[in-house]
Structures are given as C-alpha cells and as structure tokens.
Backbone as CSV, one residue per row, in Angstrom:
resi,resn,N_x,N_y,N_z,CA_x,CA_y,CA_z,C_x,C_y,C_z
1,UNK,-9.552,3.723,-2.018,-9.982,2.358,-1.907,-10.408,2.048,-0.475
2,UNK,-9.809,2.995,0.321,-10.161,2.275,1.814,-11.385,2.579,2.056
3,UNK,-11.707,3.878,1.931,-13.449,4.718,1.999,-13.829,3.545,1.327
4,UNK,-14.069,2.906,0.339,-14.898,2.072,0.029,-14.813,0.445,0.225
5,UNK,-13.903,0.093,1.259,-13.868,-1.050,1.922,-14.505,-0.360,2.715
6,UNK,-14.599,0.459,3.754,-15.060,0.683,4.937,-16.792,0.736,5.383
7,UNK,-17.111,0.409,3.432,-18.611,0.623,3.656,-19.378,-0.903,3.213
8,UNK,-18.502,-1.506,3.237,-18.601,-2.949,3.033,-18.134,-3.894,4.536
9,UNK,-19.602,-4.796,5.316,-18.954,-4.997,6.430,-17.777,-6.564,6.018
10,UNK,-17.673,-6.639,5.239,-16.977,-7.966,4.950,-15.242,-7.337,4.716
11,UNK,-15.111,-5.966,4.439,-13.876,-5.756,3.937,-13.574,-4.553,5.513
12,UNK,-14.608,-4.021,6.074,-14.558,-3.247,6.931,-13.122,-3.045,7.730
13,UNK,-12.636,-3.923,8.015,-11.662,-4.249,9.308,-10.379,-4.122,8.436
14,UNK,-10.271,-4.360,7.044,-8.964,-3.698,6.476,-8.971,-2.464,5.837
15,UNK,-10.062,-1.629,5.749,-9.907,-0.278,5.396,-8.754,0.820,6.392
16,UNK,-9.003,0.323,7.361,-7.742,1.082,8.118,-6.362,0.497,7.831
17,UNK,-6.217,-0.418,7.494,-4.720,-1.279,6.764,-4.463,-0.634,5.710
18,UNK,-5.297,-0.586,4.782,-5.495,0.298,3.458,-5.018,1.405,3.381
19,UNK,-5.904,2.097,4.328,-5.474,3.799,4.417,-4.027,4.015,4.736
20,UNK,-3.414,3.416,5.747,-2.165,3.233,6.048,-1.483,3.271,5.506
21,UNK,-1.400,2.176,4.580,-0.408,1.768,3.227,-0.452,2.436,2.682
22,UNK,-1.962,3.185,2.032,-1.736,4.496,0.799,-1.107,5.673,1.477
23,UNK,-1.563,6.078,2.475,-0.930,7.212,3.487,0.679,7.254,3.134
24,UNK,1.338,6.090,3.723,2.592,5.847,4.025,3.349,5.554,2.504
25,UNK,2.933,5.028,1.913,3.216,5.372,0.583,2.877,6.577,-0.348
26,UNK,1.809,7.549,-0.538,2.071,8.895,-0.350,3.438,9.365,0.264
27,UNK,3.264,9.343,1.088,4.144,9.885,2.123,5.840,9.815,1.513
28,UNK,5.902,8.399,1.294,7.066,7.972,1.231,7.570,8.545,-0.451
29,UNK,6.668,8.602,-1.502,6.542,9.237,-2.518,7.138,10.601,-2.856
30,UNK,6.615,11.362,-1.029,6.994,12.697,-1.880,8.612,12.649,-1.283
31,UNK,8.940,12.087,-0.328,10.126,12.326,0.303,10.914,11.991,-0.572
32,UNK,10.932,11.115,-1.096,11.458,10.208,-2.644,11.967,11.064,-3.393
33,UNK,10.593,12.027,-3.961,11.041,13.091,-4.804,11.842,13.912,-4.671
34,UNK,12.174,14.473,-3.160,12.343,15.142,-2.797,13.973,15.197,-2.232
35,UNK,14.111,14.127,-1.316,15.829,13.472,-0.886,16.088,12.404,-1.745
36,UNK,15.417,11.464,-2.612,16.543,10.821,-3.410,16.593,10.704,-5.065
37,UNK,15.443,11.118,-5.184,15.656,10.755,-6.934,16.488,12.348,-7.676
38,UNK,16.299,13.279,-7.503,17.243,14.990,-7.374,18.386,14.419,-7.857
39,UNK,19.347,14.691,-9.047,20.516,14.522,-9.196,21.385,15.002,-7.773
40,UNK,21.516,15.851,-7.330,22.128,16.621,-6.185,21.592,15.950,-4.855
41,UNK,20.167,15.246,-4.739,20.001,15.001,-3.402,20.673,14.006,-2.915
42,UNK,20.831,14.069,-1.201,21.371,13.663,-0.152,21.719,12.199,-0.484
43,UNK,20.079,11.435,-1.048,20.190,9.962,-1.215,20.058,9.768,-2.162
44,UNK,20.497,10.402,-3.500,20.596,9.741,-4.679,20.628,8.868,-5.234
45,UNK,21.524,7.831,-4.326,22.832,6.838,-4.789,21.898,5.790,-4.282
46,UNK,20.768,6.112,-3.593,19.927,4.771,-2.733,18.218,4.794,-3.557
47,UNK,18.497,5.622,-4.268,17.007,5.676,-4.999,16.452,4.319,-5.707
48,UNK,16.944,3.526,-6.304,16.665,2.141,-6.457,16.381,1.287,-5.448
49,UNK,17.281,1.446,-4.259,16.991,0.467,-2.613,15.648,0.956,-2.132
50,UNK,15.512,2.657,-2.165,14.331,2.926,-1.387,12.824,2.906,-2.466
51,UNK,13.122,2.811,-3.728,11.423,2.506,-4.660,11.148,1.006,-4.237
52,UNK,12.140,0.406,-4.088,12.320,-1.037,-3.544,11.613,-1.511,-2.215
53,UNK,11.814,-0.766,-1.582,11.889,-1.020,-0.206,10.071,-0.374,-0.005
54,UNK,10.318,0.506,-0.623,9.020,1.252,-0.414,7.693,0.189,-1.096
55,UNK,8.010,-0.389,-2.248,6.889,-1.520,-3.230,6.951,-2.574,-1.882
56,UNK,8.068,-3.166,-1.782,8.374,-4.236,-0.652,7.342,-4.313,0.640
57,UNK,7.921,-3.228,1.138,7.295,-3.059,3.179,6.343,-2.508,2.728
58,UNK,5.343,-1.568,1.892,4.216,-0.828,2.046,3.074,-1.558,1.065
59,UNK,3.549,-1.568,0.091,2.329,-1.919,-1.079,2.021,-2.956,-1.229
60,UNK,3.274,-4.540,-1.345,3.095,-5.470,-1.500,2.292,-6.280,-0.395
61,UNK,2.424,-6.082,1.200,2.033,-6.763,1.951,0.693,-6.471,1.740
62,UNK,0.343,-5.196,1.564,-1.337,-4.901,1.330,-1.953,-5.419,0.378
63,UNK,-1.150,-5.299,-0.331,-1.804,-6.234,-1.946,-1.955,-7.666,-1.239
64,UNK,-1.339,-8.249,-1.129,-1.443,-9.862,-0.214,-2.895,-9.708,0.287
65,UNK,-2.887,-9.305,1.157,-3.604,-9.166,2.608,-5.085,-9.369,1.902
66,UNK,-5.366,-7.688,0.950,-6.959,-7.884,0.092,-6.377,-9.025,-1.504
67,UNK,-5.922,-9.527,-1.510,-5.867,-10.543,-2.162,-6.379,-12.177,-1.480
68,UNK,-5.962,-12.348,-0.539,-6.164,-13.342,0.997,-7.812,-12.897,0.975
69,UNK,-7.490,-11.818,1.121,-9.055,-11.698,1.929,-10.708,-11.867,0.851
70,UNK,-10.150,-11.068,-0.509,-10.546,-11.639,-1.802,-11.332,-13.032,-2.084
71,UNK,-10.063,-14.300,-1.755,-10.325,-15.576,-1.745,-11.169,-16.465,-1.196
72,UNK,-11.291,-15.396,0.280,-12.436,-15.841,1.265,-13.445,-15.304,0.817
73,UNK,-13.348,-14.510,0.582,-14.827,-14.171,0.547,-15.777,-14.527,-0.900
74,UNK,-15.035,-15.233,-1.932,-15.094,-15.661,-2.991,-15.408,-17.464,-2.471
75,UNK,-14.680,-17.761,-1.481,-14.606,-18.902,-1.465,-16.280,-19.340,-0.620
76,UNK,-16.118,-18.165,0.126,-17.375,-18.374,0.877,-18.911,-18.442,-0.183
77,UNK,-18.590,-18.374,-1.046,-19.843,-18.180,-2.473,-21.210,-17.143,-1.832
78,UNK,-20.676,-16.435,-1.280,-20.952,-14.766,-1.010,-21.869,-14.276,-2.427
79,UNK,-21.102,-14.006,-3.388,-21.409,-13.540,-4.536,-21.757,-12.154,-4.545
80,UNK,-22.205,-11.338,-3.518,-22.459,-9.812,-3.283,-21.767,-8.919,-4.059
C-alpha cells in the first residue's frame, strides 16, 4: 500500500508512515510466532497482551491517520 501512496502526490508524505507500520508489524508477526504463541515459548502467557498491543501501537494509529487523511481529501471535492 505504501508503493502506491507514494505515487500519488496527495498521499505522498504518508507512504513512509505506511511502510513503517507494515514493516513493524511484519516484524512483530514473526517474533509472535516465534517467542509467544509456541505452547513452550518464553512468552506464551502474554500472547493475547502482545496481538493487542501490536493491533493497538502499530496498525490502528495508521488506520486513523489514512482514514483522517481520506476525509480531506474527499472533503476537498478532489474527486481524482
């Protein structure tokens, strides 16, 4: 999604917000798999706090942000 904000100059300036969030959520995904959801792994017992935490601090604020930004540019009767 970010490659294709980035080629739009109206969305331009949050494609790097974008990438971030998917990055870091990737990211946070495999570690997930890896230290807490494992019957045996380390953080088992926190696997509900951290899918949590992870929707919370990474995905949701981004969703906001091109949601916000959505409105404007809708509001602006753009229509593009």
């Amino acid at each position: 999604m970010s490659r294709r904000l980035a080629h739009d100059p109206r969305w331009r300036n949050l494609s790097t917000n974008t990438f971030a969030a998917g990055a870091a959520a990737f990211t946070g995904f495999i570690i997930m798999r890896v230290l807490v959801v494992p019957d045996g792994a380390p953080l088992h017992d926190w696997v509900g706090l951290a899918q949590r935490l992870l929707i919370l601090v990474i995905l949701f604020p981004c969703r906001i942000v091109l949601a916000i930004r959505l409105l404007h540019v809708t509001e602006d009767g753009d229509g593009r």
